[in-house]
mmCIF file of the N, C-alpha and C atoms, coordinates in Angstrom:
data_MODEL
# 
_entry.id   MODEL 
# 
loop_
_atom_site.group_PDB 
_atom_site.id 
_atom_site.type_symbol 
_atom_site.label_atom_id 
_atom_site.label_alt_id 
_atom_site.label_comp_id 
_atom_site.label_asym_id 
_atom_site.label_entity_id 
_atom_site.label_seq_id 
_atom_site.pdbx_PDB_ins_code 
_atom_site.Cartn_x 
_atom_site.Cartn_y 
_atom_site.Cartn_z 
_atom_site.occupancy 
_atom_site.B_iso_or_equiv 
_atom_site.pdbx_formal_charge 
_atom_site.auth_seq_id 
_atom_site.auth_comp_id 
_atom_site.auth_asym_id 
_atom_site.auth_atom_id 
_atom_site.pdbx_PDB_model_num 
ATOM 1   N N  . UNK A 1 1  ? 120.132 140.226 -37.072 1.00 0.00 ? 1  UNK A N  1 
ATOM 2   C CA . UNK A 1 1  ? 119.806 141.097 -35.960 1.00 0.00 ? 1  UNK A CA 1 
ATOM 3   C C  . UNK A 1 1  ? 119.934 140.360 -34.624 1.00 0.00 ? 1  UNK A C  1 
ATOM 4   N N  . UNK A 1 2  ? 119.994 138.885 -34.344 1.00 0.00 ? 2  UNK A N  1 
ATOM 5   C CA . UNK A 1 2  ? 119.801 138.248 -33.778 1.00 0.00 ? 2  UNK A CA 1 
ATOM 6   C C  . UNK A 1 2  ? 121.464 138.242 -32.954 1.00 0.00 ? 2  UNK A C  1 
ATOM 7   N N  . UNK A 1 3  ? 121.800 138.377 -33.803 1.00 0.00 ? 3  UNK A N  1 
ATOM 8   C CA . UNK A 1 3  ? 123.805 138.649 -33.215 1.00 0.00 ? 3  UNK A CA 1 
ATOM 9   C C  . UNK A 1 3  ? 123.601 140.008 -32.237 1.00 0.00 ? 3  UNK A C  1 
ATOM 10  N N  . UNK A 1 4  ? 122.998 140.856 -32.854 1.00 0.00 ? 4  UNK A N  1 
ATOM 11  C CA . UNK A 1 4  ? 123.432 141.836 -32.166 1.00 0.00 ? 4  UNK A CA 1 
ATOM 12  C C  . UNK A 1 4  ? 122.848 141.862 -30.755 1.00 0.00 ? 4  UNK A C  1 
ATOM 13  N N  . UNK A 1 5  ? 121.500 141.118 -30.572 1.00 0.00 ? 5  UNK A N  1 
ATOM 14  C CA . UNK A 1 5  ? 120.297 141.314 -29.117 1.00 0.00 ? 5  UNK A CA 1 
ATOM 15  C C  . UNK A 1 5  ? 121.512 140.035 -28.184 1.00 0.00 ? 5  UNK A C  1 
ATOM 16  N N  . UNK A 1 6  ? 122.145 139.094 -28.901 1.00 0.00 ? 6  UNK A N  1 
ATOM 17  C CA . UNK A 1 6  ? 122.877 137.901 -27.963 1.00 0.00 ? 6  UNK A CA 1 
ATOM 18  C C  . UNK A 1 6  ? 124.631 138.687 -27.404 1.00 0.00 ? 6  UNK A C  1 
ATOM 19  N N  . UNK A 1 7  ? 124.895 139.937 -28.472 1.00 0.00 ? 7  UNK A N  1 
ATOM 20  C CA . UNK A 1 7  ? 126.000 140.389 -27.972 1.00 0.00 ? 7  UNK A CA 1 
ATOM 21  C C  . UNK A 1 7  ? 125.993 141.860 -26.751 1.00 0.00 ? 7  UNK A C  1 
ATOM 22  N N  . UNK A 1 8  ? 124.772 142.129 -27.096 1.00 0.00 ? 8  UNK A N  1 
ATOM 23  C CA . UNK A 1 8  ? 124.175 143.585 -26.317 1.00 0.00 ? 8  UNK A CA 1 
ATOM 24  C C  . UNK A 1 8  ? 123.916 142.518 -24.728 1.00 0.00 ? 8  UNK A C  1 
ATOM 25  N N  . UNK A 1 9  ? 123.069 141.214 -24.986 1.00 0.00 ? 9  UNK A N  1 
ATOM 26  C CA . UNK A 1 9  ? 123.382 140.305 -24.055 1.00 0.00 ? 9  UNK A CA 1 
ATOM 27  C C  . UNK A 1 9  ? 123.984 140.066 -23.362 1.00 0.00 ? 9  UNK A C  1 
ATOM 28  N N  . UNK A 1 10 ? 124.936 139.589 -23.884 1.00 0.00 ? 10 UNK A N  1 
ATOM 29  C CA . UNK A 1 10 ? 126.499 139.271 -23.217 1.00 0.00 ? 10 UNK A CA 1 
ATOM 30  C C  . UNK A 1 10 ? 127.086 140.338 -22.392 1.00 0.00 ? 10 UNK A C  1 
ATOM 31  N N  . UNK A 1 11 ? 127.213 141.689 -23.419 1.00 0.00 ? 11 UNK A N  1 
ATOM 32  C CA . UNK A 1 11 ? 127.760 142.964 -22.481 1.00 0.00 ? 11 UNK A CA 1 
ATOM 33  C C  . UNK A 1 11 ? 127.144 142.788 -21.105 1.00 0.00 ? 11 UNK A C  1 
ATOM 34  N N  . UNK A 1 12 ? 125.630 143.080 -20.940 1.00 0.00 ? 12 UNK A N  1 
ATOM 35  C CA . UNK A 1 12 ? 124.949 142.900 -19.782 1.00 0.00 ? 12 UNK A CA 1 
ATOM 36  C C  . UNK A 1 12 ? 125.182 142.252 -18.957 1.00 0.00 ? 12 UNK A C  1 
ATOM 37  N N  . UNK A 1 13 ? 125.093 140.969 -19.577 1.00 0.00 ? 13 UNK A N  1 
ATOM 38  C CA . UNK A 1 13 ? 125.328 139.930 -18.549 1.00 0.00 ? 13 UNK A CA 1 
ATOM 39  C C  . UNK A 1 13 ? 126.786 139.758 -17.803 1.00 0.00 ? 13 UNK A C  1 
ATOM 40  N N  . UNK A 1 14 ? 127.841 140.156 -18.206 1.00 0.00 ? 14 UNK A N  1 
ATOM 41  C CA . UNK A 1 14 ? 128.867 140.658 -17.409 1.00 0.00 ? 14 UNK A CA 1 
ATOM 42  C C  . UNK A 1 14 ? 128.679 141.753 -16.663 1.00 0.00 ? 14 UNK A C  1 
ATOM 43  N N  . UNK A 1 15 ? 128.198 142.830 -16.969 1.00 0.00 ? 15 UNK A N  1 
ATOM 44  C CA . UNK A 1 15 ? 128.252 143.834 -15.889 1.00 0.00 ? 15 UNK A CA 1 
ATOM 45  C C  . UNK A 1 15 ? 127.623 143.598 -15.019 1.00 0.00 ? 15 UNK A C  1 
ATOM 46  N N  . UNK A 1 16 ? 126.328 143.352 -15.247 1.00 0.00 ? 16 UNK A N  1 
ATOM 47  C CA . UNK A 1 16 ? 125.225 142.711 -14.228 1.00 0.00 ? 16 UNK A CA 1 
ATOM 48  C C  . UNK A 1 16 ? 126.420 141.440 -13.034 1.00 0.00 ? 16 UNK A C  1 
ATOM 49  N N  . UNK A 1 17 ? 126.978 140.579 -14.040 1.00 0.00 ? 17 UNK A N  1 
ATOM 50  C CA . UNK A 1 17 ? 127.467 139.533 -12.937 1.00 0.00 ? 17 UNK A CA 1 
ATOM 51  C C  . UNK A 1 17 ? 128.589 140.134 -12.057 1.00 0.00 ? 17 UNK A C  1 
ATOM 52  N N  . UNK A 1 18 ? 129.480 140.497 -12.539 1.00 0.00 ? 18 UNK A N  1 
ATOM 53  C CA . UNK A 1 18 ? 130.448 141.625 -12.062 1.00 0.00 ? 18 UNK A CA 1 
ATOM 54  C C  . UNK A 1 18 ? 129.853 142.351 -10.874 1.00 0.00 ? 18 UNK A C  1 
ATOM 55  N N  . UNK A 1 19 ? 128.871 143.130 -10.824 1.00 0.00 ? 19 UNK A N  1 
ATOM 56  C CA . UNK A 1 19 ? 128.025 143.597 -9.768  1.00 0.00 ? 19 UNK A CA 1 
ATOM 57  C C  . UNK A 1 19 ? 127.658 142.831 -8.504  1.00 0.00 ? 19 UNK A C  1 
ATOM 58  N N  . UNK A 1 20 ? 127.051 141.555 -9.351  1.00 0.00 ? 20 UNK A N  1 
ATOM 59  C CA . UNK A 1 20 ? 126.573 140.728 -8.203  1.00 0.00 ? 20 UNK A CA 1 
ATOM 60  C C  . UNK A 1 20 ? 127.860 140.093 -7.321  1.00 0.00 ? 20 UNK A C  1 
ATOM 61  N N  . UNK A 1 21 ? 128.954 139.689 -8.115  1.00 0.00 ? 21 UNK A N  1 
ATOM 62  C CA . UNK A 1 21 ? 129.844 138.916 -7.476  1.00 0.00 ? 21 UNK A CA 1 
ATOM 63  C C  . UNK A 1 21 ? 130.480 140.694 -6.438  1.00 0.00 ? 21 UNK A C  1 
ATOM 64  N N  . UNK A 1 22 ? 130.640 141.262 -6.979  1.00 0.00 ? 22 UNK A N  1 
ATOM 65  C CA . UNK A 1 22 ? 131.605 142.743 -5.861  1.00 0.00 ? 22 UNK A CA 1 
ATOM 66  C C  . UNK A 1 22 ? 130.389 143.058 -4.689  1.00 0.00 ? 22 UNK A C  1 
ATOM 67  N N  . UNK A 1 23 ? 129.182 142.804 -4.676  1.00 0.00 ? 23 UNK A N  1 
ATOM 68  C CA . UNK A 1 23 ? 127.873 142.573 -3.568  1.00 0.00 ? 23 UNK A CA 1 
ATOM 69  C C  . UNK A 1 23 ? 128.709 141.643 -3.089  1.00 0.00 ? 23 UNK A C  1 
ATOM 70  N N  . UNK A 1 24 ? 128.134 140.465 -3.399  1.00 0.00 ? 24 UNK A N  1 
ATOM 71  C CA . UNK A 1 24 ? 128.579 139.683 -2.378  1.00 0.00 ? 24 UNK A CA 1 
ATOM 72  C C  . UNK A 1 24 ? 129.586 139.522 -1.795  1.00 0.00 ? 24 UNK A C  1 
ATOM 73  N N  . UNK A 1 25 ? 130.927 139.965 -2.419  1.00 0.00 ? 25 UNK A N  1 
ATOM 74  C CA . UNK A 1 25 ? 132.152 139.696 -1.635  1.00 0.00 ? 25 UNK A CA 1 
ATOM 75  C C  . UNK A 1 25 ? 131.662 140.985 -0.437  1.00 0.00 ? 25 UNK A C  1 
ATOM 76  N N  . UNK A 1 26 ? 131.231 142.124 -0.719  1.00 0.00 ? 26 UNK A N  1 
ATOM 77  C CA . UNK A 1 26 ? 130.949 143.077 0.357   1.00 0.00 ? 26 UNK A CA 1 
ATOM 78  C C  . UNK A 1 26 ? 130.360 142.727 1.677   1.00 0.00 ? 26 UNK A C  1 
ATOM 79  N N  . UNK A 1 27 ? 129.164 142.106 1.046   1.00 0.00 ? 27 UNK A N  1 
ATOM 80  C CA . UNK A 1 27 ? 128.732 141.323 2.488   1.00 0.00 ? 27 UNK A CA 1 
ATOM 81  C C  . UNK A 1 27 ? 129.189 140.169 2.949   1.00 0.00 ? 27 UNK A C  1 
ATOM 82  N N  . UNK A 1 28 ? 130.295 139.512 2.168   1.00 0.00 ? 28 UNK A N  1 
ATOM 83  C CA . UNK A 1 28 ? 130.806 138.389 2.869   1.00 0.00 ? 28 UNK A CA 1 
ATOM 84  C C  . UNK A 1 28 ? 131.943 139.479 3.724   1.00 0.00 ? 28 UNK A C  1 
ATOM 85  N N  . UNK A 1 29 ? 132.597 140.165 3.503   1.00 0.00 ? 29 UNK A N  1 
ATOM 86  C CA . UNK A 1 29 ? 133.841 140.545 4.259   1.00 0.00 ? 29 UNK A CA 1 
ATOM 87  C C  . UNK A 1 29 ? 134.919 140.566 3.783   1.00 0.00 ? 29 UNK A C  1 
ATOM 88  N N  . UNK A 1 30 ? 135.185 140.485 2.352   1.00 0.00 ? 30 UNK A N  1 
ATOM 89  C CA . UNK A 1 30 ? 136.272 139.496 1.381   1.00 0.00 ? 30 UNK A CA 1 
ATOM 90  C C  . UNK A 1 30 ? 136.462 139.119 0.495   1.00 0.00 ? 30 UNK A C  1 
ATOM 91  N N  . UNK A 1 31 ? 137.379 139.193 -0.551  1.00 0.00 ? 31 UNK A N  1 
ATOM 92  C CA . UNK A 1 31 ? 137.126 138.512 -1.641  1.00 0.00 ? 31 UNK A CA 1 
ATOM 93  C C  . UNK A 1 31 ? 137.063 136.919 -1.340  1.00 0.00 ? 31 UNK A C  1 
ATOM 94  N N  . UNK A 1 32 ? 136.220 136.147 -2.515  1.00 0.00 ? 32 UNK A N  1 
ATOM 95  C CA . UNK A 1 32 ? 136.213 135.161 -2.743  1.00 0.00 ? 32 UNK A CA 1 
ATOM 96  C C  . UNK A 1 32 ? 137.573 134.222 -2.509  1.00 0.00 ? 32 UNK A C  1 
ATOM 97  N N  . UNK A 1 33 ? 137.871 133.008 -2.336  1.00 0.00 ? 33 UNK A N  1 
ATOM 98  C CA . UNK A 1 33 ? 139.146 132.095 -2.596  1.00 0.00 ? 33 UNK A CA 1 
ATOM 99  C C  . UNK A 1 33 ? 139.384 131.799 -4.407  1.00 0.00 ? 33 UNK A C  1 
ATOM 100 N N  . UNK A 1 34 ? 138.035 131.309 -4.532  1.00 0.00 ? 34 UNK A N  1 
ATOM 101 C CA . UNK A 1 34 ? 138.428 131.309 -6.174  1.00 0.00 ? 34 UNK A CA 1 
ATOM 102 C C  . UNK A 1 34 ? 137.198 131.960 -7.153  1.00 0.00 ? 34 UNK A C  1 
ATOM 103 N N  . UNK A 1 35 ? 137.780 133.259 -6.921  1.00 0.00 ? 35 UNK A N  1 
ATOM 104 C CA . UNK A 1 35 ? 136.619 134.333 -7.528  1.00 0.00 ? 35 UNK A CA 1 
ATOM 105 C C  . UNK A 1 35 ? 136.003 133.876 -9.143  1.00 0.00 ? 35 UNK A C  1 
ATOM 106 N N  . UNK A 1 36 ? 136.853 133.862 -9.496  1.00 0.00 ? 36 UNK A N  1 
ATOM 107 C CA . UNK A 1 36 ? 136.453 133.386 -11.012 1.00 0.00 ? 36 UNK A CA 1 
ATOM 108 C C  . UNK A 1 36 ? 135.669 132.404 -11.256 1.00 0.00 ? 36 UNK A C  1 
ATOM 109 N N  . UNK A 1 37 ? 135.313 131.485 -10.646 1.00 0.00 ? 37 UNK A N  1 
ATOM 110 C CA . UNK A 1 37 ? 134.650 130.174 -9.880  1.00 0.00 ? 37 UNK A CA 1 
ATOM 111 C C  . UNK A 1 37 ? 133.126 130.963 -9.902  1.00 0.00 ? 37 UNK A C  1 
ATOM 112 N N  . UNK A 1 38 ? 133.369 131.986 -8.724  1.00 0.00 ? 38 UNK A N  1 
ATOM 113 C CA . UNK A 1 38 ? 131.888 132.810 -8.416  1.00 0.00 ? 38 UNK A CA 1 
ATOM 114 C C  . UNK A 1 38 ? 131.249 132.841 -9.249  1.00 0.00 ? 38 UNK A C  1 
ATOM 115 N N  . UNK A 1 39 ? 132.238 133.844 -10.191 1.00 0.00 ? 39 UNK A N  1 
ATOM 116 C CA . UNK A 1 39 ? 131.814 134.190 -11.391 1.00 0.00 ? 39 UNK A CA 1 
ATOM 117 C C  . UNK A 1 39 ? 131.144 133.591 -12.129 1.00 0.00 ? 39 UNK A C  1 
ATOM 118 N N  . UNK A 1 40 ? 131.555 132.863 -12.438 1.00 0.00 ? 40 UNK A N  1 
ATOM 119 C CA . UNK A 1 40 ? 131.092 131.786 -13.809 1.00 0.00 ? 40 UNK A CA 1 
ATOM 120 C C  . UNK A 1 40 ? 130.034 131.367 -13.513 1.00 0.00 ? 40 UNK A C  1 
ATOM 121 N N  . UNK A 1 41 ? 129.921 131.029 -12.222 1.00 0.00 ? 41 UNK A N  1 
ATOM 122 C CA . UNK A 1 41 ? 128.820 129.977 -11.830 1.00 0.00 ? 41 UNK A CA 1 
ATOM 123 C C  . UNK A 1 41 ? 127.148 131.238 -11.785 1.00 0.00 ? 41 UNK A C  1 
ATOM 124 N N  . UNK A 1 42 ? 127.545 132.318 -11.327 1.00 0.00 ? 42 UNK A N  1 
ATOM 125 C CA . UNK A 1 42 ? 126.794 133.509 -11.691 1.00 0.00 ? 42 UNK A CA 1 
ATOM 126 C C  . UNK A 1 42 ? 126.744 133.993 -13.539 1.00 0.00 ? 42 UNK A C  1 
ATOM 127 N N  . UNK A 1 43 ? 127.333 133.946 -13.745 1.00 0.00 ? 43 UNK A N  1 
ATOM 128 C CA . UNK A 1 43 ? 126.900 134.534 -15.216 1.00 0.00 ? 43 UNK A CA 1 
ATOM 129 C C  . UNK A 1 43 ? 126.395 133.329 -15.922 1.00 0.00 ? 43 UNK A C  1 
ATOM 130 N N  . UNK A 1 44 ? 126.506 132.002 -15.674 1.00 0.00 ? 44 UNK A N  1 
ATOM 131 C CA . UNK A 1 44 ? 126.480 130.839 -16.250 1.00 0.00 ? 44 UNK A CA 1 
ATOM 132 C C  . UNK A 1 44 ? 124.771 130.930 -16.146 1.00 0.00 ? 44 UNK A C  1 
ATOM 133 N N  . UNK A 1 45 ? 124.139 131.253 -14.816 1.00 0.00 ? 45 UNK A N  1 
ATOM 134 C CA . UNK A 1 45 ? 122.622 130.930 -14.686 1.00 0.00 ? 45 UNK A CA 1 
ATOM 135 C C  . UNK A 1 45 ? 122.277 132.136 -15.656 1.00 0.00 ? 45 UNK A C  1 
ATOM 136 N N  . UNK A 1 46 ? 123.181 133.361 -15.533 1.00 0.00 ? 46 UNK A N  1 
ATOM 137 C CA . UNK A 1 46 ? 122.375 134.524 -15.436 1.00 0.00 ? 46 UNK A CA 1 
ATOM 138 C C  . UNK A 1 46 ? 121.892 134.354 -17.301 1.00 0.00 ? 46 UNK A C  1 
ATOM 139 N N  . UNK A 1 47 ? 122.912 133.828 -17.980 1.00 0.00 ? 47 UNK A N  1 
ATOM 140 C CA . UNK A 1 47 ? 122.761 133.693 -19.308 1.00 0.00 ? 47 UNK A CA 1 
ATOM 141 C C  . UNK A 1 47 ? 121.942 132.558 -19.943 1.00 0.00 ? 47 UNK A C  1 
ATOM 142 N N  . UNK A 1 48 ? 122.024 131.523 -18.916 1.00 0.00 ? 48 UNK A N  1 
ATOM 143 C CA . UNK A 1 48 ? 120.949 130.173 -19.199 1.00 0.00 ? 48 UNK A CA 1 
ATOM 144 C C  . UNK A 1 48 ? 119.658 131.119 -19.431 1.00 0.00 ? 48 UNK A C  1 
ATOM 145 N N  . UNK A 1 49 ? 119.016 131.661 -18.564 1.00 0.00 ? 49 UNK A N  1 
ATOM 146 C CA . UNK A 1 49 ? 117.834 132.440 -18.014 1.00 0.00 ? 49 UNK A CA 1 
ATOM 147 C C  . UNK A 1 49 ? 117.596 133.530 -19.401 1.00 0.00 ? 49 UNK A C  1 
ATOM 148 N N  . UNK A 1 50 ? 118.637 134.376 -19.414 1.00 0.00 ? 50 UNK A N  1 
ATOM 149 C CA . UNK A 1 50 ? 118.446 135.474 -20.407 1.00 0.00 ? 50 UNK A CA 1 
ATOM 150 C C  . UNK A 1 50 ? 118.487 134.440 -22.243 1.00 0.00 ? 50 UNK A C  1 
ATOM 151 N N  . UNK A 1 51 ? 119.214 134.097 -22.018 1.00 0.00 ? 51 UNK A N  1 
ATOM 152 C CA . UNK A 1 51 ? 119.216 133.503 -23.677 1.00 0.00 ? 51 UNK A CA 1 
ATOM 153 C C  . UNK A 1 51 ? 117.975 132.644 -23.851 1.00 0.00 ? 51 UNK A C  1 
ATOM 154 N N  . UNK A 1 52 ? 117.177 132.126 -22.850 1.00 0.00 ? 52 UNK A N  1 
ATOM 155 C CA . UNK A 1 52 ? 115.841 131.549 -23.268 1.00 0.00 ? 52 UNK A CA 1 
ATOM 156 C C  . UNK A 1 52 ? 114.802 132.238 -23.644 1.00 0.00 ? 52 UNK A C  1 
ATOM 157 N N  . UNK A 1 53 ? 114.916 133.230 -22.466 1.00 0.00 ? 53 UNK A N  1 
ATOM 158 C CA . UNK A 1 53 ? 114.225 134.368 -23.204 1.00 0.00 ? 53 UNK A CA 1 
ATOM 159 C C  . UNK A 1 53 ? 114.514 135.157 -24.308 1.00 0.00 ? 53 UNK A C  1 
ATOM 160 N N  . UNK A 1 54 ? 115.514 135.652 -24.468 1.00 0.00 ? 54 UNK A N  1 
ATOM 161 C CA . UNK A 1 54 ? 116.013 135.998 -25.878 1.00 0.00 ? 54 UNK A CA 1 
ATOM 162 C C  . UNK A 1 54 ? 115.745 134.770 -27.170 1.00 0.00 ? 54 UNK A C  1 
ATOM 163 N N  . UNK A 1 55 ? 115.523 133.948 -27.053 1.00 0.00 ? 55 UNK A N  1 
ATOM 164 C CA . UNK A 1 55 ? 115.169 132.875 -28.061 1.00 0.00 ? 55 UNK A CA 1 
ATOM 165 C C  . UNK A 1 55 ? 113.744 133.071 -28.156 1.00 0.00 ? 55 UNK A C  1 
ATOM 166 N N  . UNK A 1 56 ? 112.809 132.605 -27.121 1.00 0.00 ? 56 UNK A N  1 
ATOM 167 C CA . UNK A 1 56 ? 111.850 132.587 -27.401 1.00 0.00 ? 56 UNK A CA 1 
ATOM 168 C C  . UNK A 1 56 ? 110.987 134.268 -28.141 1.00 0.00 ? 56 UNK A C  1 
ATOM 169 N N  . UNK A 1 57 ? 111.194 135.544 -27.373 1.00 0.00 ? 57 UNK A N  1 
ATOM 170 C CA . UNK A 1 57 ? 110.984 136.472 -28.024 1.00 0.00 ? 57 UNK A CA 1 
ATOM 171 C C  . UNK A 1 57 ? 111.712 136.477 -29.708 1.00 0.00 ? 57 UNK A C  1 
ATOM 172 N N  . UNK A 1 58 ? 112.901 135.700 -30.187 1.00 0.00 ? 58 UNK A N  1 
ATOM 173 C CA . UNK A 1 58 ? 113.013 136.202 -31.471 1.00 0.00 ? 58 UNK A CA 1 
ATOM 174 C C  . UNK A 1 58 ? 112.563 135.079 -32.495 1.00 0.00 ? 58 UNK A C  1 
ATOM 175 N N  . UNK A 1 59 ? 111.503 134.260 -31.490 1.00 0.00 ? 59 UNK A N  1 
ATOM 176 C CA . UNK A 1 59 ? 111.085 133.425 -32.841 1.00 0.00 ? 59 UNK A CA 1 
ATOM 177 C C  . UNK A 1 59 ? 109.892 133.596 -32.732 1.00 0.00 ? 59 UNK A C  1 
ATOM 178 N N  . UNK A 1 60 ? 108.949 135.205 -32.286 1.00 0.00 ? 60 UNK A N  1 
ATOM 179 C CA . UNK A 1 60 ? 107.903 135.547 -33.123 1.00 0.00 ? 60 UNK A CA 1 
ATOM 180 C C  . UNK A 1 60 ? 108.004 136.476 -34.073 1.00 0.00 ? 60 UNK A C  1 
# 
């Protein structure tokens, strides 16, 4: 069951980052120089953060 809460995860955590990075280019004025860069570096925390919590809730 544990596959499925880290892949329902994942979906999220792209759309969610996707969101945040098309915000910010809005209020910057622009896309990014090396968007994918943004990216990563945004979904990278956003999943550090979520998968700890997802760990700790599935080991009660």
């Amino acid at each position: 069951m544990a596959f499925v809460y880290y892949t329902l995860a994942g979906i999220v955590l792209y759309l969610v980052s996707d969101t945040i990075l098309n915000w910010l280019e809005r209020q910057r004025g622009g896309h990014f120089p090396h968007r994918s860069m943004v990216f990563f570096i945004i979904i990278m925390i956003l999943s550090t953060v979520s998968f700890q919590i997802l760990e700790n809730l599935l080991k009660e």
